[in-house]
MDTraj code that builds the backbone (N, CA, C; nanometers):
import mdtraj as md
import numpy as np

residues = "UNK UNK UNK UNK UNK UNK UNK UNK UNK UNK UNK UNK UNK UNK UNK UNK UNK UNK UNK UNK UNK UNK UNK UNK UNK UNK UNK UNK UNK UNK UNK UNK UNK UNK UNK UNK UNK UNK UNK UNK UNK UNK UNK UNK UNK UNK UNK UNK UNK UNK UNK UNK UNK UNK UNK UNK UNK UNK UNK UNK UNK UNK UNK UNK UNK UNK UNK UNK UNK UNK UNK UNK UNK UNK UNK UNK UNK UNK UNK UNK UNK UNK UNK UNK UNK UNK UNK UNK UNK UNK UNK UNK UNK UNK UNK UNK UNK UNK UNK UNK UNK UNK UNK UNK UNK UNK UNK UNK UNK UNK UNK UNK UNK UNK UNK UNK UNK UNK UNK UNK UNK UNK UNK UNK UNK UNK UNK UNK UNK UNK UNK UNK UNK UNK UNK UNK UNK UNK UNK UNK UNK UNK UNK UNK UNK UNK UNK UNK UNK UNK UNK UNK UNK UNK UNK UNK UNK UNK UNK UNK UNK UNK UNK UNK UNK UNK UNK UNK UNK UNK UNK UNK UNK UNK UNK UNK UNK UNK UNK UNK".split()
xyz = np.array([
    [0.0951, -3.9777, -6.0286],
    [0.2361, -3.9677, -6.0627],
    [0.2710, -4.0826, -6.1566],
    [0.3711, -4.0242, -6.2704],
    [0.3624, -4.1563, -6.3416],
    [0.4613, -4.2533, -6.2765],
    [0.5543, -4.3297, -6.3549],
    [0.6645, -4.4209, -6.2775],
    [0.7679, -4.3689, -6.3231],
    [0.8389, -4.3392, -6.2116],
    [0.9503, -4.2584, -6.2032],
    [1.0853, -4.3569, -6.1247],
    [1.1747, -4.3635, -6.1890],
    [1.3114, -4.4017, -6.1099],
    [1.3403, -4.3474, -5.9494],
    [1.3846, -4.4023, -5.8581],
    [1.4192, -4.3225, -5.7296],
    [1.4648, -4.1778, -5.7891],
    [1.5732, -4.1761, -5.8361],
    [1.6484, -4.1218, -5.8498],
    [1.5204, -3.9603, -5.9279],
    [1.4544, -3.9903, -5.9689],
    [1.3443, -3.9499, -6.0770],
    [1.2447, -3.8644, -5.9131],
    [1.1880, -3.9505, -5.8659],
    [1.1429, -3.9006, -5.7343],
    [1.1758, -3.8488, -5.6397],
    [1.3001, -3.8382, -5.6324],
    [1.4136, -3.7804, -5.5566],
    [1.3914, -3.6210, -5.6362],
    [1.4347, -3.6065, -5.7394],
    [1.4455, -3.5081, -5.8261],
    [1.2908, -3.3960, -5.8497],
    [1.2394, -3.5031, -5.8228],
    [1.0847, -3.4355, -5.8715],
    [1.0344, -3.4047, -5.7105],
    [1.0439, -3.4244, -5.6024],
    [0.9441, -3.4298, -5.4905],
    [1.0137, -3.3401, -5.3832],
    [1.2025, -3.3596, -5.3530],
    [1.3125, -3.2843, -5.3049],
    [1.3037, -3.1448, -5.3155],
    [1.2500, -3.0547, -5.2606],
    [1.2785, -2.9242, -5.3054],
    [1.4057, -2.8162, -5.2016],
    [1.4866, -2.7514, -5.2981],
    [1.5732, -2.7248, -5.2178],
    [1.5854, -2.5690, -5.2104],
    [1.6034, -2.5249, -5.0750],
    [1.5856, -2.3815, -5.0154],
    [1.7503, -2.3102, -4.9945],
    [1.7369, -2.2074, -5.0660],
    [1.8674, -2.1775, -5.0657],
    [1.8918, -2.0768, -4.9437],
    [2.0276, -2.0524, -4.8872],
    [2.0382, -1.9927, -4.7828],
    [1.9351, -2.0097, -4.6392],
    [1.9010, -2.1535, -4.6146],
    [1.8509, -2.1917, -4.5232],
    [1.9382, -2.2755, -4.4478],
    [1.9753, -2.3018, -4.3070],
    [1.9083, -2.2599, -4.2307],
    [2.0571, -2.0801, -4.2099],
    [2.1236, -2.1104, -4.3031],
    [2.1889, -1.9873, -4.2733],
    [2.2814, -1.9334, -4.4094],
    [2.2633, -1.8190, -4.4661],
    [2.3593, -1.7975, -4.6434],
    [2.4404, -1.9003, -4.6445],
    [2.4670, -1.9286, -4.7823],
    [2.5510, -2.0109, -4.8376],
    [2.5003, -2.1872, -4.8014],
    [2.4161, -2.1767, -4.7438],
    [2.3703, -2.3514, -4.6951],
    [2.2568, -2.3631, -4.8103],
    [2.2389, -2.4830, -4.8824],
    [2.1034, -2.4832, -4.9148],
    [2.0641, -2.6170, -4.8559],
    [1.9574, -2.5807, -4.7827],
    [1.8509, -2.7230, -4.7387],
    [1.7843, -2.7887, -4.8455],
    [1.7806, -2.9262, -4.8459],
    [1.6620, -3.0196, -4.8909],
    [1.5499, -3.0258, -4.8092],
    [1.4517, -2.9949, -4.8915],
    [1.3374, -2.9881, -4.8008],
    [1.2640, -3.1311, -4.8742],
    [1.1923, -3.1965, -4.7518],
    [1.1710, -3.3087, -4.7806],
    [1.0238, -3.3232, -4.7781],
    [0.9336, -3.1891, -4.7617],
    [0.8112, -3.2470, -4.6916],
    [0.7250, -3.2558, -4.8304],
    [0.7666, -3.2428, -4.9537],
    [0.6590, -3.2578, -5.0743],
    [0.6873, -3.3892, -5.1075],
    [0.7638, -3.4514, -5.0623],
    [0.7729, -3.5814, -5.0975],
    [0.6945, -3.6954, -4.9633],
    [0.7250, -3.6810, -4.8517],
    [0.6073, -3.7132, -4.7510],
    [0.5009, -3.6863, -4.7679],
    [0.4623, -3.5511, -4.8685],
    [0.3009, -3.5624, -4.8736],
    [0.2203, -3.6239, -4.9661],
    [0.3702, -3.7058, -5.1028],
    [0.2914, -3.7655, -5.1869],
    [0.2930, -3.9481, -5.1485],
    [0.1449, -3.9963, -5.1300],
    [0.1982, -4.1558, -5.0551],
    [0.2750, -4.2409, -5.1598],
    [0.2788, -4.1633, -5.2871],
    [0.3646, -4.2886, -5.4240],
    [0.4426, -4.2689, -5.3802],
    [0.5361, -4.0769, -5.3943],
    [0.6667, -4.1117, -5.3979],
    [0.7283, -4.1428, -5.2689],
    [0.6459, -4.1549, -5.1370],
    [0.6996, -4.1572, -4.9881],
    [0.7240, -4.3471, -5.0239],
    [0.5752, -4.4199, -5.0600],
    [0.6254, -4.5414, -5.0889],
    [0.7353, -4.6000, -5.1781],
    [0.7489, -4.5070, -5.2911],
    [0.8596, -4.5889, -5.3834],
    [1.0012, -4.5294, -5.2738],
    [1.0114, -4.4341, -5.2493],
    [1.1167, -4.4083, -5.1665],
    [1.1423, -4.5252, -5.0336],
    [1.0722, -4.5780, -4.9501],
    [1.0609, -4.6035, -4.8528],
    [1.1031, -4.7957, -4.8959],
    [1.0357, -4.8428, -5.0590],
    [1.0905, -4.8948, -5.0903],
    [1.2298, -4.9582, -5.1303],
    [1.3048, -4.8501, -5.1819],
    [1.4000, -4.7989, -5.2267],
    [1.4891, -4.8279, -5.1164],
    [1.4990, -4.7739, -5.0255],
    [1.5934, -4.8015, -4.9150],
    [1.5878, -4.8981, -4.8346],
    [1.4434, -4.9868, -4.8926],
    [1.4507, -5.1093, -4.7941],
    [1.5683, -5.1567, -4.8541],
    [1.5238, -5.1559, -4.9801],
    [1.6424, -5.2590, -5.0914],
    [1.8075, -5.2047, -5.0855],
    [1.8164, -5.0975, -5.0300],
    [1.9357, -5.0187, -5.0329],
    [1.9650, -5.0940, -4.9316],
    [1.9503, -5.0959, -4.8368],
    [1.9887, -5.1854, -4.6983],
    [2.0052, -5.3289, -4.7234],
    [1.9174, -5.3907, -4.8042],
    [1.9556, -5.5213, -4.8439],
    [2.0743, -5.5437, -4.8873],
    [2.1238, -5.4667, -5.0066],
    [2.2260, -5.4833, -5.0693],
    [2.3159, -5.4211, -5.0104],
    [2.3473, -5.3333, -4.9496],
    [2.4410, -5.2178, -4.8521],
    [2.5021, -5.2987, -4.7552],
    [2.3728, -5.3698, -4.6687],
    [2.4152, -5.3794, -4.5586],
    [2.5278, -5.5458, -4.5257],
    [2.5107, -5.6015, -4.6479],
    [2.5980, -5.7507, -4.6185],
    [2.5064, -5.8827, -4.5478],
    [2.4075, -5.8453, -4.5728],
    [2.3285, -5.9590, -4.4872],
    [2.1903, -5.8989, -4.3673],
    [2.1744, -5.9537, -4.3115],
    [2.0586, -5.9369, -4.2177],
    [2.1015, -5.8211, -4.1233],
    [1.9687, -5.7469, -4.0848],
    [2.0350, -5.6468, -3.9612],
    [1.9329, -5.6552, -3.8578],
    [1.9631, -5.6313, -3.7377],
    [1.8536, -5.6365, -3.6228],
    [1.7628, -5.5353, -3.6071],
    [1.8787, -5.4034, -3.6215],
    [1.8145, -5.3046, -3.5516],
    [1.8490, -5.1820, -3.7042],
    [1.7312, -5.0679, -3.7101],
    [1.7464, -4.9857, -3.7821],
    [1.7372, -4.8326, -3.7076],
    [1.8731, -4.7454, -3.6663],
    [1.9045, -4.6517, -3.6475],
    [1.8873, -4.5377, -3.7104],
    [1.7871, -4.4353, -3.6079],
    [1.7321, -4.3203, -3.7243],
    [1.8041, -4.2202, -3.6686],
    [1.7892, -4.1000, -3.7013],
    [1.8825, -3.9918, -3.6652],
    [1.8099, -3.8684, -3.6872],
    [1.7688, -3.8186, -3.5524],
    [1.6622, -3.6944, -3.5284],
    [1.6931, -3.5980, -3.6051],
    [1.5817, -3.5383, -3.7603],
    [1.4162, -3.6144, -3.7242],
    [1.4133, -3.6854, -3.8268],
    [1.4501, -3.6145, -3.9519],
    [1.4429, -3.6933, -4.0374],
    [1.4454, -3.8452, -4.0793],
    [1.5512, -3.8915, -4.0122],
    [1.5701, -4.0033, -4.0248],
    [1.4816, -4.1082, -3.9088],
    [1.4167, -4.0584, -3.8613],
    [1.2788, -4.0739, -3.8252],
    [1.1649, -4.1181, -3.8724],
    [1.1370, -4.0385, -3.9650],
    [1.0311, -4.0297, -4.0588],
    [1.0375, -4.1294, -4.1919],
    [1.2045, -4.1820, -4.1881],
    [1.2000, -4.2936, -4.3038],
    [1.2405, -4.4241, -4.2814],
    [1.3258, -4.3968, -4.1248],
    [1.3386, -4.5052, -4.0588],
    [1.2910, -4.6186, -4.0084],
    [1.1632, -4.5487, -3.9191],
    [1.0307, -4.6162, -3.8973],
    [0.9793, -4.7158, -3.9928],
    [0.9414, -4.6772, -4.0529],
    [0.8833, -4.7619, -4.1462],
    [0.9957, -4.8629, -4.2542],
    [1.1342, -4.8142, -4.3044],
    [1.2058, -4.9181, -4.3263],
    [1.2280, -5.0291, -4.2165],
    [1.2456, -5.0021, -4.0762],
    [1.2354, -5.1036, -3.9935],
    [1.1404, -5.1931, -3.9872],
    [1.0107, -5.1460, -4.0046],
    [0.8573, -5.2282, -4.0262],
    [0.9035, -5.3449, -4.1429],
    [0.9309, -5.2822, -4.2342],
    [0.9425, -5.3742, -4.3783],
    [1.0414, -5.4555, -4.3489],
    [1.1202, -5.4327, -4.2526],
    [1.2303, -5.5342, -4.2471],
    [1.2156, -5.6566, -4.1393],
    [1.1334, -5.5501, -4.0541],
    [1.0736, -5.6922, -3.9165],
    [1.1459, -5.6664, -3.8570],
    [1.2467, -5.5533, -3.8372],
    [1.3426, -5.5026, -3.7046],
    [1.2720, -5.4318, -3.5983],
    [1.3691, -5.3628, -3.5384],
    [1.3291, -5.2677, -3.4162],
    [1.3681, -5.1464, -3.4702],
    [1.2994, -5.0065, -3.4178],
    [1.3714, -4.9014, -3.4374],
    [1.4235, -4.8273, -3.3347],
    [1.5843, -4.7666, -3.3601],
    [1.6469, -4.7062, -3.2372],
    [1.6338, -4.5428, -3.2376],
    [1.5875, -4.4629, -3.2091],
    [1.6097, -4.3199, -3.2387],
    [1.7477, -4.2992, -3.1653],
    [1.8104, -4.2270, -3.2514],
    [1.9045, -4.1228, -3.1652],
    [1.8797, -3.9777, -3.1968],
    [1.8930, -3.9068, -3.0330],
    [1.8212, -3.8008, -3.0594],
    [1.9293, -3.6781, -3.0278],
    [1.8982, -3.5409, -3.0850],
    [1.9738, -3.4196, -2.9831],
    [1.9506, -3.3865, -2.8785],
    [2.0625, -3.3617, -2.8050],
    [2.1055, -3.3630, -2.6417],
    [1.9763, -3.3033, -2.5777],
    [1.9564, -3.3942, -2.4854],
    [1.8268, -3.3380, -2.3805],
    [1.6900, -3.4020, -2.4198],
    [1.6760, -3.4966, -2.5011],
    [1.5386, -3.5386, -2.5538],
    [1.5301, -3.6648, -2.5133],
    [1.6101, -3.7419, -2.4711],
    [1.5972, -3.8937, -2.3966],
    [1.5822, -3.9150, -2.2686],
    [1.4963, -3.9613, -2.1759],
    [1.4913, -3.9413, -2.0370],
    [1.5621, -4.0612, -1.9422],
    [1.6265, -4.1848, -2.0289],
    [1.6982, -4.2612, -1.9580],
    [1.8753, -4.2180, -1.9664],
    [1.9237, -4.2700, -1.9105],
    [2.1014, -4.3150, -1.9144],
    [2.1392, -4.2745, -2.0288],
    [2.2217, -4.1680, -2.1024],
    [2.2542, -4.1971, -2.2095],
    [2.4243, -4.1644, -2.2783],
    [2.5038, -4.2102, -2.3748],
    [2.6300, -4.1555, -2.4289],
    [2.5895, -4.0645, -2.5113],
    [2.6508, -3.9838, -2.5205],
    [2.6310, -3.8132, -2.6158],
    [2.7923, -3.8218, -2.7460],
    [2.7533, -3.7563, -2.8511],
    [2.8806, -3.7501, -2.9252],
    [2.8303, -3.5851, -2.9410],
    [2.9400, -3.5143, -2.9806],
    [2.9453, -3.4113, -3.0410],
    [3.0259, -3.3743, -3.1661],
    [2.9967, -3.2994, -3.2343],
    [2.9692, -3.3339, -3.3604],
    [2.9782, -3.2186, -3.4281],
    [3.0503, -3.1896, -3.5801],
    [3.0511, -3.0814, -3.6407],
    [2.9437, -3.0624, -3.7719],
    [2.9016, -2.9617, -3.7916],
    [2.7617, -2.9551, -3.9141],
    [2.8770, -2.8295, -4.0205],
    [2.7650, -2.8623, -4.1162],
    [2.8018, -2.7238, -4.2217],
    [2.7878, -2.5757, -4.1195],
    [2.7475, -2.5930, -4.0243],
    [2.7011, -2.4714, -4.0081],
    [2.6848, -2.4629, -3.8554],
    [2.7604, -2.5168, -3.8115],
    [2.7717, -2.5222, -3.6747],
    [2.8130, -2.6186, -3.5960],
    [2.8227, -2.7046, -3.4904],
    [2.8197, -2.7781, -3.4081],
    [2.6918, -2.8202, -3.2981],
    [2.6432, -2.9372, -3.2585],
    [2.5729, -3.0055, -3.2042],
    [2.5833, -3.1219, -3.1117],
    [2.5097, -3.1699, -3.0486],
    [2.5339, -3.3294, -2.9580],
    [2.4225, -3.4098, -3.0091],
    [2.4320, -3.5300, -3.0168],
    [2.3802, -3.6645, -3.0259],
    [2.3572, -3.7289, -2.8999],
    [2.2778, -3.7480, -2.8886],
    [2.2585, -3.9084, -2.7806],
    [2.1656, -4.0367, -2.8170],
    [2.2264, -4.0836, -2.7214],
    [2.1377, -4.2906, -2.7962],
    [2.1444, -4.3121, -2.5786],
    [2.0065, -4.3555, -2.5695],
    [2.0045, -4.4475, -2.4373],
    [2.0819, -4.5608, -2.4487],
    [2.1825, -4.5909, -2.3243],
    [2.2569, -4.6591, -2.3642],
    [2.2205, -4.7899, -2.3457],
    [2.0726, -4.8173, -2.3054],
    [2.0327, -4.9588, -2.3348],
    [1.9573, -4.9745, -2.4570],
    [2.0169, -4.8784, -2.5598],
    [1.8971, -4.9223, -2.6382],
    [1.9369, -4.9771, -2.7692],
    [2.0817, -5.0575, -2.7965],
    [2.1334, -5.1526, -2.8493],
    [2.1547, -5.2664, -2.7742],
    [2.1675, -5.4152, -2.8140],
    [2.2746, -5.4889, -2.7622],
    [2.3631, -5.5586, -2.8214],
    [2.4625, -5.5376, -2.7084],
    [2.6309, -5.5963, -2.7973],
    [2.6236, -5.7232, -2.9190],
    [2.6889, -5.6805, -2.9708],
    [2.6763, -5.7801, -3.1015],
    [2.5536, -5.7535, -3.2018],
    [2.4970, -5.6485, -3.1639],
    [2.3691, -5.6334, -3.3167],
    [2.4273, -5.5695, -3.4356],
    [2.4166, -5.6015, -3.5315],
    [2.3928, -5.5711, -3.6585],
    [2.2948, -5.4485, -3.7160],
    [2.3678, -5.3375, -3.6912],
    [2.2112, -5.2119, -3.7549],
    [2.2717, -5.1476, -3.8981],
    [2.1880, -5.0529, -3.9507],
    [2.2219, -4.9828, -4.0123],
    [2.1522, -4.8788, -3.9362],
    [2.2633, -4.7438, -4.0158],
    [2.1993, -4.6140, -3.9491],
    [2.1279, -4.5388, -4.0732],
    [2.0348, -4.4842, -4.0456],
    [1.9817, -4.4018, -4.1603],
    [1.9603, -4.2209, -4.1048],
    [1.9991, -4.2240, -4.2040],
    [1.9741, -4.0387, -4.2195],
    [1.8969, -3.9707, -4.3696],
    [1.8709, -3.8494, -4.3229],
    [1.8050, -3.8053, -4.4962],
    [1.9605, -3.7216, -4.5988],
    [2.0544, -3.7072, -4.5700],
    [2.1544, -3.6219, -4.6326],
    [2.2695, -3.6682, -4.5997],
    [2.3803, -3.6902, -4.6723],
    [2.4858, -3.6738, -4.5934],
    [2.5762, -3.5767, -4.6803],
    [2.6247, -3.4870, -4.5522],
    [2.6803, -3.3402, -4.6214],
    [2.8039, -3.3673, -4.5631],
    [2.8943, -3.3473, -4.4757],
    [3.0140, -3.3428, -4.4127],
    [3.0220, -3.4560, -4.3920],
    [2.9560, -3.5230, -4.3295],
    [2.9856, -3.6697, -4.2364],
    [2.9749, -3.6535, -4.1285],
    [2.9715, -3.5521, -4.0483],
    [2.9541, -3.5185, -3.9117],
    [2.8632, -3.5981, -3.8303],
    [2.7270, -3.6037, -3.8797],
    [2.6304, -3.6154, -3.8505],
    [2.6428, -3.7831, -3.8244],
    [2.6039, -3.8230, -3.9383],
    [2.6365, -3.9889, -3.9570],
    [2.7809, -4.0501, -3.8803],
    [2.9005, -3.9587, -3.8780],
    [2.9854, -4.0436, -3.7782],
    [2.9922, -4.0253, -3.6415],
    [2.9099, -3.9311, -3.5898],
    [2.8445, -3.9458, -3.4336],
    [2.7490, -4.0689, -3.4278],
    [2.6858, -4.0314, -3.5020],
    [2.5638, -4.1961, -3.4721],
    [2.6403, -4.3105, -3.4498],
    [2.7398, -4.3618, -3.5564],
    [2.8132, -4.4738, -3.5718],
    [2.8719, -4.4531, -3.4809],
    [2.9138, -4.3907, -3.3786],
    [2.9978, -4.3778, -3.2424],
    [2.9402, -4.4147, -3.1801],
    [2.7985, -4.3272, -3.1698],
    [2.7023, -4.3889, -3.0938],
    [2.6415, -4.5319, -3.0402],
    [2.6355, -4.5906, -3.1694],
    [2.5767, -4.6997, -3.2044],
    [2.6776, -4.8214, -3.1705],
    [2.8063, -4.7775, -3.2213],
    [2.9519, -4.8996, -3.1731],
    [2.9653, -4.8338, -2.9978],
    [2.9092, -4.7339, -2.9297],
    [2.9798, -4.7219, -2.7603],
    [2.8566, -4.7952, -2.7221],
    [2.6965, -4.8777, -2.7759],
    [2.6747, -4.9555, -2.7169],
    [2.6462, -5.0494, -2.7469],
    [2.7703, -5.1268, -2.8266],
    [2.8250, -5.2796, -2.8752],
    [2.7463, -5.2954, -2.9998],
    [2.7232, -5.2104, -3.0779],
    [2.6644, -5.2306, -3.1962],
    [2.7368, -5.2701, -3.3232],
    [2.7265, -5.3409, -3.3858],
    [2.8006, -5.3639, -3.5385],
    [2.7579, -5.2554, -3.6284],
    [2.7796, -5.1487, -3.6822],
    [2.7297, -5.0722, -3.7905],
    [2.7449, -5.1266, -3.8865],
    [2.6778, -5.1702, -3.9772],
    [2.7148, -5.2442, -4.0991],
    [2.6896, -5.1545, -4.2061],
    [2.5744, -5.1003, -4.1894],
    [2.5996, -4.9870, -4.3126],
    [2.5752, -4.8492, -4.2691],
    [2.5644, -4.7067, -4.3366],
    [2.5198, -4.6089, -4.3678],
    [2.3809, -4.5755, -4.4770],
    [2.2609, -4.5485, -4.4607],
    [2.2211, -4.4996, -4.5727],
    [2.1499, -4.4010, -4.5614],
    [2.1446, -4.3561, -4.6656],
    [2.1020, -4.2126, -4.6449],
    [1.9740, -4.1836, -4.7899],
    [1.9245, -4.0707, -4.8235],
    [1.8288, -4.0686, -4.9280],
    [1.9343, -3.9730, -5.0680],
    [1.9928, -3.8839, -4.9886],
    [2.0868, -3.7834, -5.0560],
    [2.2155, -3.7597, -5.0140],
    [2.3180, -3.7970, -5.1215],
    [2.4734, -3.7739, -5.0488],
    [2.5330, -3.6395, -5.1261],
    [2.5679, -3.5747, -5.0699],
    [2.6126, -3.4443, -5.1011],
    [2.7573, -3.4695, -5.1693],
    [2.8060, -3.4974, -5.2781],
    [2.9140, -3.5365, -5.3291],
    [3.0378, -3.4262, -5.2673],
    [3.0127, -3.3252, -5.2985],
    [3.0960, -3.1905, -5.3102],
    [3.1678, -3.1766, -5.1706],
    [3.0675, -3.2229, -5.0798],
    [3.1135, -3.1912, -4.9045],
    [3.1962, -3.3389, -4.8833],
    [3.1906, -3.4419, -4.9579],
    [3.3202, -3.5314, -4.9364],
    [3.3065, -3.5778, -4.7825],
    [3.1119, -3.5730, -4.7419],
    [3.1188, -3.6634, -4.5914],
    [3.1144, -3.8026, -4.5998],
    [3.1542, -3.8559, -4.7380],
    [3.1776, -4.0417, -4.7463],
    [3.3222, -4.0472, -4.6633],
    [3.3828, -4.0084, -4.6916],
    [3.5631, -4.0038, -4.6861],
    [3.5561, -3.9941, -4.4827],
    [3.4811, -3.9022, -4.4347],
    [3.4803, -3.9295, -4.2674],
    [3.4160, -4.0463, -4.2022],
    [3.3574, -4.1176, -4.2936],
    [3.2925, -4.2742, -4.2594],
    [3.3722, -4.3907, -4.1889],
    [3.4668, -4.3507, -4.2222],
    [3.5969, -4.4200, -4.1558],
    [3.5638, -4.5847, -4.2284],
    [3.5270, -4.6194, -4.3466],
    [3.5194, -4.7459, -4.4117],
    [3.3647, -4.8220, -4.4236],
    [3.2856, -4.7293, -4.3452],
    [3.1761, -4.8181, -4.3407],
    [3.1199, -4.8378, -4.4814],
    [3.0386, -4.8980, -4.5398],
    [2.9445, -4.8987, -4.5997],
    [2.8625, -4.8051, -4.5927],
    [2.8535, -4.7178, -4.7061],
    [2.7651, -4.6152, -4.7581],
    [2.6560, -4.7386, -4.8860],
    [2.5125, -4.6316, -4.8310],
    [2.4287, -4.6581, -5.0291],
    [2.3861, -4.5014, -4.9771],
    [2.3209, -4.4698, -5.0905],
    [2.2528, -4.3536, -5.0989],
    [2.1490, -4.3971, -5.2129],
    [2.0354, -4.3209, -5.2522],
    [1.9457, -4.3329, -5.3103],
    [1.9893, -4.2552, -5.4501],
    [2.0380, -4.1249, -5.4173],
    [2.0883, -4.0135, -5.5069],
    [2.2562, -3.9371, -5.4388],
    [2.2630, -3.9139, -5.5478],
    [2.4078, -3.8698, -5.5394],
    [2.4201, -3.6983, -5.6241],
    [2.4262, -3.6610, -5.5457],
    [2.4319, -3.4672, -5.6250],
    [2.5639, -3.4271, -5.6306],
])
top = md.Topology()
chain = top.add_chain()
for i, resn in enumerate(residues, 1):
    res = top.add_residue(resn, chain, resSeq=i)
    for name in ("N", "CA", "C"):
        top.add_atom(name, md.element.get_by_symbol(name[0]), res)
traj = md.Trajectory(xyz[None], top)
């Protein structure tokens, strides 16, 4: 691959499925870009630095958001020397946990975070792969502040301009990688 801008790798590796997971939705599909290790690394890069500058300073903990944000989370936490928190959909955590529920393009869902698995006063960012409504991302941040968490930022790989889910952030700090 030659050298390509995020924004360039985003464009080239992103492939998007129309009328998935239901008409009128189109998904980003993310897995041609996980299968290439440049553009998974320049990406994975990319948002370390997005968090640097996003987030206002140092963060403890890096918040992923099932699954995706999983898969890019992980490893931005590595590069940073944090911890990683999954939050997952309802029924997949086997300790104590707070649940949000939550509206999608295309339906409704629940969130949960074990509720020991922040502590009061940390500093995270949350990461996700899209942000389309805001739905998604302002359950986490519920999540993440009902167990004493500071959210300091949002980031995401792709922000869906059109669906206007910055505006339900309620002030946080957004970066995104790409902007459609």
């Amino acid at each position: 691959m030659g050298r390509l801008d995020t924004a360039g790798v985003l464009d080239a590796y992103v492939r998007e499925i129309p009328d998935w997971p239901q008409p009128g939705v189109t998904f980003r599909d993310l897995t041609p870009l996980l299968a290439s290790p440049e553009a998974l690394r320049l990406t994975i890069e990319a948002l370390v630095a997005l968090v640097d500058d996003v987030a206002g300073g140092a963060v403890d903990k890096v918040v992923g958001i099932e699954a995706r944000g999983f898969l890019f989370g992980t490893p931005v936490a590595m590069a940073l020397g944090v911890g990683f928190v999954p939050i997952r959909k309802a029924g997949k955590l086997p300790a104590a946990t707070y649940q949000e529920s939550y509206a999608l393009e295309y339906g409704t869902a629940i969130l949960e975070i074990h509720q020991d698995a922040l502590v009061s006063g940390e500093r995270v960012v949350v990461l996700d792969d899209v942000l389309a409504t805001g739905g998604t991302l302002t359950a986490a941040n519920q999540l993440a502040s009902r167990c004493g968490a500071d959210v300091a930022a949002d980031i995401v790989l792709i922000e869906l301009e059109a669906l206007a889910g910055r505006a339900r952030l309620s002030g946080t700090p957004l970066g995104a990688l790409r902007t459609l």
